[in-house]
Residue frames as qw, qx, qy, qz and C-alpha x, y, z in Angstrom:
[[0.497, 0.417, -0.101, 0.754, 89.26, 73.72, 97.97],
 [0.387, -0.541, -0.539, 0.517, 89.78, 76.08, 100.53],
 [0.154, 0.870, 0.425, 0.196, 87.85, 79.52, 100.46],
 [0.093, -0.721, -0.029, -0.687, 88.16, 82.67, 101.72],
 [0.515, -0.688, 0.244, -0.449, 87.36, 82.22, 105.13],
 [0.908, -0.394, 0.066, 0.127, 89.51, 78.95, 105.94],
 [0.648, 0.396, -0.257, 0.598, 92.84, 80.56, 104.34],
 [0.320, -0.700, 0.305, -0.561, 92.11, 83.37, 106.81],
 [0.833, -0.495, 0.080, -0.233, 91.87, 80.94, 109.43],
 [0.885, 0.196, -0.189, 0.378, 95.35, 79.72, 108.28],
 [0.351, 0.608, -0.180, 0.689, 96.62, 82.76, 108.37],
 [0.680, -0.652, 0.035, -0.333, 94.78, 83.52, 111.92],
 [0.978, -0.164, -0.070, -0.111, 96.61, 80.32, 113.10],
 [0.795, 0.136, -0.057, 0.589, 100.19, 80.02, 111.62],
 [0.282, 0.785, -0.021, 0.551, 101.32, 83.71, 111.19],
 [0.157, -0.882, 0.239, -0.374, 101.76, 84.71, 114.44],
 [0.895, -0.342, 0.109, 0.263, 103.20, 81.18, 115.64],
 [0.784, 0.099, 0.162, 0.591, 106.30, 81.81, 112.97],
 [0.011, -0.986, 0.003, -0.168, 106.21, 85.57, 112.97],
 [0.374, -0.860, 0.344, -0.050, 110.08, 86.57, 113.83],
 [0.891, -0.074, 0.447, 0.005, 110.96, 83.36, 113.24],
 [0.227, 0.550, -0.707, -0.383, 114.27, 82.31, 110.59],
 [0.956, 0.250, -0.037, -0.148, 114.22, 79.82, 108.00],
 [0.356, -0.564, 0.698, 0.261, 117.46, 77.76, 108.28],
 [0.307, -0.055, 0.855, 0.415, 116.66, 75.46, 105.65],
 [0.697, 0.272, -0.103, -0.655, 114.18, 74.60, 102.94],
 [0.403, -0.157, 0.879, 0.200, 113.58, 71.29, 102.51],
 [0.686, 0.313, -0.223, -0.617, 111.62, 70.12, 98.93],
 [0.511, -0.103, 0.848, -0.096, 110.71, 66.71, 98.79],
 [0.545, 0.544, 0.637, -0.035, 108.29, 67.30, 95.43],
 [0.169, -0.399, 0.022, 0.901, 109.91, 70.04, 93.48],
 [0.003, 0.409, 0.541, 0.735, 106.85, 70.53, 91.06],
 [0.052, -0.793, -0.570, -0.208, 105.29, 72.46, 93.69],
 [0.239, -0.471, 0.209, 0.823, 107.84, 74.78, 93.46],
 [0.575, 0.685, 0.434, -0.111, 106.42, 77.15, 90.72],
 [0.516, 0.685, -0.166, 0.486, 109.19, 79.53, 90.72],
 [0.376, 0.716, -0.493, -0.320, 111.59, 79.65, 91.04],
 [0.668, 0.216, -0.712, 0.025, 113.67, 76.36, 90.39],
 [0.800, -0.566, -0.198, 0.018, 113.56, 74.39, 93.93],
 [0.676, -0.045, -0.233, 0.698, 117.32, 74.33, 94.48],
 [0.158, 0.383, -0.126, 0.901, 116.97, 78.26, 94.30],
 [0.436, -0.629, -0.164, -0.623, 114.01, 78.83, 96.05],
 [0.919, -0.167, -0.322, 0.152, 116.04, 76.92, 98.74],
 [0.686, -0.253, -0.169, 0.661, 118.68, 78.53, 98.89],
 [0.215, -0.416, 0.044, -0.882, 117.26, 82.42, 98.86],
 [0.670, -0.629, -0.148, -0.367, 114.96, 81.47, 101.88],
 [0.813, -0.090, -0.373, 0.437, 118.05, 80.23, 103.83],
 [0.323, -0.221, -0.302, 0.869, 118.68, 82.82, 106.67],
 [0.109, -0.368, -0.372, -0.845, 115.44, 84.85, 106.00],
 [0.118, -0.402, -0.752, 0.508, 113.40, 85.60, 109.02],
 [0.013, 0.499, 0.832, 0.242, 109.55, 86.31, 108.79],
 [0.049, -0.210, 0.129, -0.968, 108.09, 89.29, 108.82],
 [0.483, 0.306, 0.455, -0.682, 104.29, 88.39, 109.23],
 [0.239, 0.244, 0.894, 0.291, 101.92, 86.14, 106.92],
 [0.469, 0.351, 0.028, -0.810, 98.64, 88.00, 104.81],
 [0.485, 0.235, 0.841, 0.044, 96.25, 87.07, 102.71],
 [0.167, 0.347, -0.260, -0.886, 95.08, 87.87, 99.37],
 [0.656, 0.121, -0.206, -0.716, 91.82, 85.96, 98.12],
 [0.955, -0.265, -0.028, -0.128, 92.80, 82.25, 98.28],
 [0.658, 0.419, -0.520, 0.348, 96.62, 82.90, 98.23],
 [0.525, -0.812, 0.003, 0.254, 98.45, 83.18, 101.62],
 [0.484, 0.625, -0.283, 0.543, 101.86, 85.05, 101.51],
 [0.575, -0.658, -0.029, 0.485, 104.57, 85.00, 104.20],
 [0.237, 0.944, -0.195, 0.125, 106.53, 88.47, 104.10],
 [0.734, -0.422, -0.119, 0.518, 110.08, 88.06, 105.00],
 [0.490, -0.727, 0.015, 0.480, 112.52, 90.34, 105.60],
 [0.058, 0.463, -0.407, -0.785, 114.00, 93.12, 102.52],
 [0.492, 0.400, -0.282, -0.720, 110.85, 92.86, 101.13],
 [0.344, 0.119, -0.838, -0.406, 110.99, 89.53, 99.48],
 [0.798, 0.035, 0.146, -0.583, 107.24, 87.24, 99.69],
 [0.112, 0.091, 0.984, 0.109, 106.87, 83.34, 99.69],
 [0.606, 0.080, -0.181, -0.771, 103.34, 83.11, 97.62],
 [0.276, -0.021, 0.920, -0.276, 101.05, 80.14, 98.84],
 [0.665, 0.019, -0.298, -0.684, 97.94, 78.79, 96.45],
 [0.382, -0.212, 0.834, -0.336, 96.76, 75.58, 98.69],
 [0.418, 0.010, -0.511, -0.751, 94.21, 74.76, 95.63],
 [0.682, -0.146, -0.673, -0.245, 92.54, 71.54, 96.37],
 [0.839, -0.370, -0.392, 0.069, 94.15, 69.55, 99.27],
 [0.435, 0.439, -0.387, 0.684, 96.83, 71.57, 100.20],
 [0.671, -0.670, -0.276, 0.158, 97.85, 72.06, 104.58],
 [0.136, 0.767, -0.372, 0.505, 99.81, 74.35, 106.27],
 [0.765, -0.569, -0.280, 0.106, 101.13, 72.92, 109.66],
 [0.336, 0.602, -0.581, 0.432, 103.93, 74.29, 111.95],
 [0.903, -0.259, -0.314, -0.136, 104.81, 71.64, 114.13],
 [0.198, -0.892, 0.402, 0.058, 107.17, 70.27, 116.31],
 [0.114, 0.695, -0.678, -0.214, 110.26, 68.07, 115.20],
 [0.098, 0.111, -0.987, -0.068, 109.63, 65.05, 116.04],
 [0.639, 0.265, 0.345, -0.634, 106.02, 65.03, 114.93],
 [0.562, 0.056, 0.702, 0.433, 105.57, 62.49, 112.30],
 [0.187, 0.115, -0.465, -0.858, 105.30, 63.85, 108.57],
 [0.644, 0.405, 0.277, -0.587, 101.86, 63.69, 107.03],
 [0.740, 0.004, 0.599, 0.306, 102.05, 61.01, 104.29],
 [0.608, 0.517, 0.305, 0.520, 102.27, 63.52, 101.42],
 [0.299, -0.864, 0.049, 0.403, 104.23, 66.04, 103.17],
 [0.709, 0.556, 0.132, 0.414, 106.17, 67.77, 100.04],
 [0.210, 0.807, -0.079, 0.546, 107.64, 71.14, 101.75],
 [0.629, -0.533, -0.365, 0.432, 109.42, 71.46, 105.22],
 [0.165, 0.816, -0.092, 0.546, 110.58, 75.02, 106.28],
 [0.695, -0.422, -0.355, 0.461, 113.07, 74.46, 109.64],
 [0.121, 0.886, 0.091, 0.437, 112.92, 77.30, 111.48],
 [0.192, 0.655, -0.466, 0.563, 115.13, 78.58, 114.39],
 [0.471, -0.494, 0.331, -0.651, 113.42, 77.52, 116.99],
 [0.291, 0.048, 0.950, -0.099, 113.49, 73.80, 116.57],
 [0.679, 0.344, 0.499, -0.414, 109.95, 73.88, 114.79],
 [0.282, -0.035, 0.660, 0.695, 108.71, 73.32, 111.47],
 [0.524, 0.486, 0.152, -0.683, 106.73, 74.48, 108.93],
 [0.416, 0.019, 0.851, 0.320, 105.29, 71.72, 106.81],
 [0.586, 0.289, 0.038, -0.756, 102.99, 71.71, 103.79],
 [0.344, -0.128, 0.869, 0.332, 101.77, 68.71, 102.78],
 [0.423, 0.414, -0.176, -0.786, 99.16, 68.12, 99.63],
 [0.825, 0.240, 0.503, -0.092, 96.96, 64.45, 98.82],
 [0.748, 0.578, 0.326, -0.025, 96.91, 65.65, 95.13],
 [0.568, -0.360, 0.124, 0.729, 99.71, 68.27, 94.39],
 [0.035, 0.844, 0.514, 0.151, 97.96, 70.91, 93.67],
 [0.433, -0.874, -0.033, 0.217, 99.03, 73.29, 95.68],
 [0.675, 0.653, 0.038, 0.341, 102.01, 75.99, 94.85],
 [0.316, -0.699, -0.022, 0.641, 104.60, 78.17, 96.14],
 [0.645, 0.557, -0.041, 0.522, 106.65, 81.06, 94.27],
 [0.637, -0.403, -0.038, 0.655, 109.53, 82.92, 95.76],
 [0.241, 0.868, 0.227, 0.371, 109.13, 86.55, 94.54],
 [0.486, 0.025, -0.095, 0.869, 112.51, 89.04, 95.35],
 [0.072, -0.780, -0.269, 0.561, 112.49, 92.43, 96.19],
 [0.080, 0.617, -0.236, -0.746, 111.82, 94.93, 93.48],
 [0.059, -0.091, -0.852, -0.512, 110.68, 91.48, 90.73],
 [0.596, 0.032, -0.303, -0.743, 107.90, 92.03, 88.89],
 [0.498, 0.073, 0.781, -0.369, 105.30, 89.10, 90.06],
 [0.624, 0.313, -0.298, -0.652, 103.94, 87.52, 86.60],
 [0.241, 0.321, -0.916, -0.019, 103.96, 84.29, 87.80],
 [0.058, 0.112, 0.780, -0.613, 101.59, 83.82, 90.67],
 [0.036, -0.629, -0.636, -0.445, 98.50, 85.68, 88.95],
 [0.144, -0.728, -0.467, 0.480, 97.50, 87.40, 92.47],
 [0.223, -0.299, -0.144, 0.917, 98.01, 90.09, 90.48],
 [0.211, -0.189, -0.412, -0.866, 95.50, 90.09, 88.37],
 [0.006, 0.404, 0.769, -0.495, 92.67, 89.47, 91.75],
 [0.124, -0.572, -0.263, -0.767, 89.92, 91.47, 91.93],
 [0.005, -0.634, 0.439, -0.636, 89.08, 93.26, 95.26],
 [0.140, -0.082, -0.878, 0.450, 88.82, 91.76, 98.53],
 [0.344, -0.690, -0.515, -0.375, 84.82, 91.82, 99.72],
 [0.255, -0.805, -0.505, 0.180, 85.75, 93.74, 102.68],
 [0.186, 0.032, 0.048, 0.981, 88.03, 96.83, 101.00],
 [0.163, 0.487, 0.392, -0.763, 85.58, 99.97, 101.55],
 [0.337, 0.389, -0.136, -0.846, 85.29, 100.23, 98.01],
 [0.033, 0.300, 0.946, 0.120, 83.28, 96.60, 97.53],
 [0.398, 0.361, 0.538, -0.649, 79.85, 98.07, 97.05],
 [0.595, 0.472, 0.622, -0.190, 77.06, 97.67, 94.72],
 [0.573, 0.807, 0.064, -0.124, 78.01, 99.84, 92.09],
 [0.190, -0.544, 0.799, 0.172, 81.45, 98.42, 92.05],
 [0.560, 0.158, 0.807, -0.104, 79.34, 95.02, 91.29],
 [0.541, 0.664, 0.487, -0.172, 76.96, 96.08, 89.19],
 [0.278, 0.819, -0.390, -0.317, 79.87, 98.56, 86.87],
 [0.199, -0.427, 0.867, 0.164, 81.95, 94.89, 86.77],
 [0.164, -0.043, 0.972, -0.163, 78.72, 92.49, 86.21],
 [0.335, 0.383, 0.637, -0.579, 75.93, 93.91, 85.21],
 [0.454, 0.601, -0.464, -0.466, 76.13, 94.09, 81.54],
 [0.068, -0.380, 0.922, 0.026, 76.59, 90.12, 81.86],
 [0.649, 0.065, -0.542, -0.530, 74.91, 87.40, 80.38],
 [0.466, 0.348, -0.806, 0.110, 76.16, 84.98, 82.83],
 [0.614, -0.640, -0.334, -0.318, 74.92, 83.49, 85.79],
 [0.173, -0.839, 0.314, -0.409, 75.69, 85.33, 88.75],
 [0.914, -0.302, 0.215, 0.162, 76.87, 82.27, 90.31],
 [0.844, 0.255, 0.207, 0.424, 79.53, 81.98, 87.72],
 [0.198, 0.813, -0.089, 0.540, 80.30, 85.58, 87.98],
 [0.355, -0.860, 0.173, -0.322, 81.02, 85.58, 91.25],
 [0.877, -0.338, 0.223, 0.258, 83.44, 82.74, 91.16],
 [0.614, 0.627, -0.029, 0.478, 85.62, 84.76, 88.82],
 [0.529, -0.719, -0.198, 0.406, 88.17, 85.88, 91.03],
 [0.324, 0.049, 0.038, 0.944, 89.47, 88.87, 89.16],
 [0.176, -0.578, -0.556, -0.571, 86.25, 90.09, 90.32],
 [0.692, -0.634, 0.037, -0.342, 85.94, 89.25, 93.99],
 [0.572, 0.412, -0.705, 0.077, 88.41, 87.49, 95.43],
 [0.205, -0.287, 0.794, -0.495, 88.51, 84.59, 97.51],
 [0.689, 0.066, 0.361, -0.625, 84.85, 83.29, 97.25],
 [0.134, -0.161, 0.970, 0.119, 84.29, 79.63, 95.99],
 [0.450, -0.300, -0.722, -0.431, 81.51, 76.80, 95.05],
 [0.310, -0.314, -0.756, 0.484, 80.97, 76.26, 98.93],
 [0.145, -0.371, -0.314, 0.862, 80.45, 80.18, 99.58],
 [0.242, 0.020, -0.359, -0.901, 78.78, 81.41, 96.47],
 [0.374, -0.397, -0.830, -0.114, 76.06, 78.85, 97.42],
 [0.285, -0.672, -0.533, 0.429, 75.10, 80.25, 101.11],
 [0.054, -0.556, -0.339, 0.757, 75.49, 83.96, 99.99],
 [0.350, -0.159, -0.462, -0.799, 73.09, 83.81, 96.79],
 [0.399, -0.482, -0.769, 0.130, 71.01, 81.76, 99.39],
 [0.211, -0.535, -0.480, 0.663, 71.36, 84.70, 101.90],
 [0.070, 0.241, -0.192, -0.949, 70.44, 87.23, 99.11],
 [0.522, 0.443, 0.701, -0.200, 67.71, 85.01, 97.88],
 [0.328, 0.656, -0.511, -0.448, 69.13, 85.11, 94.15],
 [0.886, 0.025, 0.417, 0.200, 69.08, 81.88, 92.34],
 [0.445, -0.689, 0.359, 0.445, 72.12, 81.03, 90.94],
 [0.490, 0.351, 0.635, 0.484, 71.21, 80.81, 87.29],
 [0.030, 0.928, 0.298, -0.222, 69.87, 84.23, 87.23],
 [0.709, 0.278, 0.045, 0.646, 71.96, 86.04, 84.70],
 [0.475, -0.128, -0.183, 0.851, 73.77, 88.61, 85.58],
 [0.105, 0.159, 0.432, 0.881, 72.33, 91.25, 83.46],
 [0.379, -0.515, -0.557, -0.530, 68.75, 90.69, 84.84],
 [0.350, -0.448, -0.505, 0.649, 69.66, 91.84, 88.67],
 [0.057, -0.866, -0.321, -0.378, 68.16, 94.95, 89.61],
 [0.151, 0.677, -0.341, 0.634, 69.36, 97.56, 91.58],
 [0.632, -0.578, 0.410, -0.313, 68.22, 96.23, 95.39],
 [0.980, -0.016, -0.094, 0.173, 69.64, 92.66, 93.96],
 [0.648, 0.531, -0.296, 0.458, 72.91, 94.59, 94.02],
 [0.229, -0.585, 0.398, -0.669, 72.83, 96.43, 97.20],
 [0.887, -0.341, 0.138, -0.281, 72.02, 92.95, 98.68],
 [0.909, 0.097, -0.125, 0.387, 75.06, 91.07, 97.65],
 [0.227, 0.651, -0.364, 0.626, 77.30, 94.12, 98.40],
 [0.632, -0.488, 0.340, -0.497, 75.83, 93.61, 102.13],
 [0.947, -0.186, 0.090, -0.246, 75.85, 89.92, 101.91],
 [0.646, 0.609, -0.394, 0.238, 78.86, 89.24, 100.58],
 [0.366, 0.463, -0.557, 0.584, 81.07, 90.26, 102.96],
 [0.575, -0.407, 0.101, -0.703, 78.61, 89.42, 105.83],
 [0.983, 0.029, -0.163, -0.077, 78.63, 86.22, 105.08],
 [0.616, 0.608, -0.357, 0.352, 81.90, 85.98, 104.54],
 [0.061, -0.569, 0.522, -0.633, 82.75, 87.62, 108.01],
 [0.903, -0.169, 0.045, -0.392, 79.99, 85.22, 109.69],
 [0.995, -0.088, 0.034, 0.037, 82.25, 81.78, 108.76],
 [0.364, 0.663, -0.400, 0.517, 84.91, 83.61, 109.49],
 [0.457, -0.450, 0.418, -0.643, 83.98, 83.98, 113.09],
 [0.957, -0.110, -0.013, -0.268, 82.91, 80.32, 112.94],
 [0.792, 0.464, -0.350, 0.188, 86.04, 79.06, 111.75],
 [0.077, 0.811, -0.469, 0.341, 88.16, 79.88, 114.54],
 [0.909, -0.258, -0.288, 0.155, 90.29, 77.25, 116.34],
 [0.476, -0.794, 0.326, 0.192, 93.12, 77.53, 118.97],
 [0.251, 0.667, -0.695, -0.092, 96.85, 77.25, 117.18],
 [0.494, -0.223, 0.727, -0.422, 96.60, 73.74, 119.79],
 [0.634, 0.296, 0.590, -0.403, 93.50, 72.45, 118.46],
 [0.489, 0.787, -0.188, -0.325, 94.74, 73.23, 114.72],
 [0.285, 0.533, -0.787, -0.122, 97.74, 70.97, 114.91],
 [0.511, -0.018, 0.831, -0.221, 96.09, 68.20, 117.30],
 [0.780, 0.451, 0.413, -0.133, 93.04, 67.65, 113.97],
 [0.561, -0.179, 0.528, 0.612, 96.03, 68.59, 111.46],
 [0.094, 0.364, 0.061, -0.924, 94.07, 71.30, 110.21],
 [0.157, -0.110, -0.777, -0.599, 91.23, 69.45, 108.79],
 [0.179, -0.568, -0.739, 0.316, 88.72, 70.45, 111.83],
 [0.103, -0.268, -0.049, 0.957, 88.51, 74.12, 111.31],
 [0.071, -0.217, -0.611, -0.758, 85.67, 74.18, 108.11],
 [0.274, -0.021, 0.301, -0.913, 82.16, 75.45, 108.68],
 [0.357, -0.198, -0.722, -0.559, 79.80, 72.69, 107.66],
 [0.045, -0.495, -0.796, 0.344, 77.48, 72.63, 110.92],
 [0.126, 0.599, 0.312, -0.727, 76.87, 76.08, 109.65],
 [0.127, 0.100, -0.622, -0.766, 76.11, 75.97, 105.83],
 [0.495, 0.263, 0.516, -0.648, 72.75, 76.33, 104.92],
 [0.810, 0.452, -0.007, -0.374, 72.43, 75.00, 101.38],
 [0.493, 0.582, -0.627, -0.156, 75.48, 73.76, 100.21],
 [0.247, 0.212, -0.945, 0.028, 75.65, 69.74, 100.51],
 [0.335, 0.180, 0.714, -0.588, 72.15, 69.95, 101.73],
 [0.466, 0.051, -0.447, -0.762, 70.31, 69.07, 98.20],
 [0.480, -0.206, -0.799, -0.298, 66.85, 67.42, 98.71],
 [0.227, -0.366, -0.612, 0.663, 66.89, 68.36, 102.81],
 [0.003, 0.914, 0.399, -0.077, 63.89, 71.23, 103.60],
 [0.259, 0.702, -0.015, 0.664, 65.09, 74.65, 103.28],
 [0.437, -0.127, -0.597, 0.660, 66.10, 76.23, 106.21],
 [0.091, 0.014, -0.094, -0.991, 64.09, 79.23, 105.32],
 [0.537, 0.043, -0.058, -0.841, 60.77, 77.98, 103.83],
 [0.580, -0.129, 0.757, -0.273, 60.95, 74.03, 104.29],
 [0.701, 0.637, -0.067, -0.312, 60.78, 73.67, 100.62],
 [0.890, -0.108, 0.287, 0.338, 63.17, 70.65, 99.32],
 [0.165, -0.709, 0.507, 0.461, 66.78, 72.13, 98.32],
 [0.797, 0.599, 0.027, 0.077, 67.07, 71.60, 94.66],
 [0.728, -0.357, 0.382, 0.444, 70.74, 70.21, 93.52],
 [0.682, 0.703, 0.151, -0.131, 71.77, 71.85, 90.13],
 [0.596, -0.152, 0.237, 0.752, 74.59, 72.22, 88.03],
 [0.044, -0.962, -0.117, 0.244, 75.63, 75.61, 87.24],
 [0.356, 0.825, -0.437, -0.046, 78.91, 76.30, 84.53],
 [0.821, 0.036, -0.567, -0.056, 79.35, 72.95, 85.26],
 [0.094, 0.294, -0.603, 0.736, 79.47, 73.08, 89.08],
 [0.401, -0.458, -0.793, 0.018, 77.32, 71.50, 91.47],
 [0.294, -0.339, 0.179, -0.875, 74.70, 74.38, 93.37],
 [0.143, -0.468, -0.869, 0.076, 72.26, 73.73, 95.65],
 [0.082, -0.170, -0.088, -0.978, 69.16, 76.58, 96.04],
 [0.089, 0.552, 0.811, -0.169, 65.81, 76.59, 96.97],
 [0.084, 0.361, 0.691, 0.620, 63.02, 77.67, 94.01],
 [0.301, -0.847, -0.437, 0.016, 60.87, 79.31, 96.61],
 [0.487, -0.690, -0.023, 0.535, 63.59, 81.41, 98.30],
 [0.407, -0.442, 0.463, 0.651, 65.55, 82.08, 95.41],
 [0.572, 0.609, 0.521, 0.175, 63.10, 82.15, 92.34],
 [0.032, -0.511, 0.133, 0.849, 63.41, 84.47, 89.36],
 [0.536, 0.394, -0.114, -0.738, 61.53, 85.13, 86.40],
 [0.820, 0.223, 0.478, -0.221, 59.15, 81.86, 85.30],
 [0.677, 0.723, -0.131, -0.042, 60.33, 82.08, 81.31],
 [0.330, 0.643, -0.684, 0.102, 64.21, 82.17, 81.98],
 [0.478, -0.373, 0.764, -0.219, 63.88, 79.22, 85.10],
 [0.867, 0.333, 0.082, -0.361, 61.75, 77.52, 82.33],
 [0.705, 0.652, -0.231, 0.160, 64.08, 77.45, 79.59],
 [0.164, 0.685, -0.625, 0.335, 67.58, 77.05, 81.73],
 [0.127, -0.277, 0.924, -0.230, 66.88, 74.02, 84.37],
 [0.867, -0.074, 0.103, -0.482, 64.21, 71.66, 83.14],
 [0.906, 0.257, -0.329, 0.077, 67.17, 69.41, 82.60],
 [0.443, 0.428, -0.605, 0.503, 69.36, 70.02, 85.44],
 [0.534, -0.489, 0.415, -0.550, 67.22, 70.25, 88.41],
 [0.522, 0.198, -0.829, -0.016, 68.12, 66.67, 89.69]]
């Protein structure tokens, strides 16, 4: 699923191609990934609407358009944004076209159908979409440690699993929560509750460090984005634990343990990332694999 840092890169990518830009049509080709409204409408309210600028809000994208009204974008799984030109061929599970004034398109297409839209008006209440119930973005000003630690720290859970809760943080995934309990040297069974203050003041820092880091990696020309059909953009020369179980550590050359975590595949490494001998005891003599 795409994180944080590759919606940005979507958003990086498309937004300013279609900025300005009118929708003459909608086309729906799948209408369950129309959430809301019905397809026919959400068709025909985006007809004659020209773009205001695209944003992001944890893993949603949103194009703004004009009086106000928001196309909402959850790409879950497989989901692609392309804007292309006409007489590119469709992707074979291209479900959304958006023809825009200029001759181009905007396509979205989706392996699994996953992936959503909704069509929120000026002045309607959003209770469809969730984004509203996010929690904040890791780089608002007021992401810091005792923002964490007032949301998390009273938790049993393991901080891994806390931090994929995205009315907490938003945006951050299995991929990401891996490299930045790696870069805090936290293992990711470590419950919540048993961080200490510098464990907090390290993920506030890392968090959004990271974050910014495979951000900066991620970047591709608008060019290069439609030539690999936006499936070249992702950051795996630069991940340092995740899909590397059993390989040395990068850190201490200690083999990357694979584990499963709220049922979710982690990698970590027991040297880098230890915590107390009694709780690693009793929590992974049966999952370290």
């Amino acid at each position: 699923m795409p994180e944080l840092p590759e919606v940005e890169t979507i958003k990086s990518v498309i937004g300013p191609q279609i900025q300005g830009l009118t929708i003459v049509k909608a086309v729906v080709k799948r209408p369950e990934v129309i959430a809301y409204p019905l397809a026919d409408e959400f068709c025909r309210r985006l007809a004659g609407r020209t773009v205001e600028r695209m944003m992001r809000r944890g893993k949603f994208l949103i194009i703004l358009l004009e009086n106000e009204a928001r196309v909402i974008l959850h790409l879950r799984m497989t989901g692609c944004l392309l804007f292309t030109p006409p007489d590119l061929p469709e992707e074979k599970h291209t479900h959304v076209i958006f023809r825009l004034d200029d001759g181009k398109e905007l396509r979205f297409s989706d392996t699994r159908r996953f992936g959503r839209f909704w069509l929120i008006q000026k002045g309607e209440d959003d209770t469809y979409s969730g984004i509203g119930k996010l929690g904040m973005e890791p780089f608002d000003q007021g992401f810091t440690a005792e923002y964490l630690r007032a949301r998390l720290g009273e938790r049993k859970k393991a901080i891994k699993e806390c931090l994929l809760e995205q009315t907490v943080v938003a945006g951050i995934g299995n991929i990401y929560s891996d490299e930045i309990l790696f870069a805090a040297g936290i293992h990711p069974m470590c419950p919540a509750n048993r961080l200490k203050d510098k464990d907090w003041a390290r993920l506030a820092a890392v968090i959004p460090g990271s974050l910014a880091f495979f951000i900066e990696k991620n970047q591709i020309t608008p060019e290069e984005y439609l030539r690999t059909k936006g499936q070249d953009y992702r950051n795996t020369p630069f991940l340092r634990v995740y899909g590397h179980g059993g390989e040395p550590c990068p850190v201490c050359g200690n083999r990357l343990s694979r584990i499963v975590v709220g049922g979710r595949s982690s990698v970590c490494c027991l040297v880098c990332q230890s915590f107390a001998e009694e709780v690693k005891n009793q929590r992974m003599d049966n999952q370290i694999r």
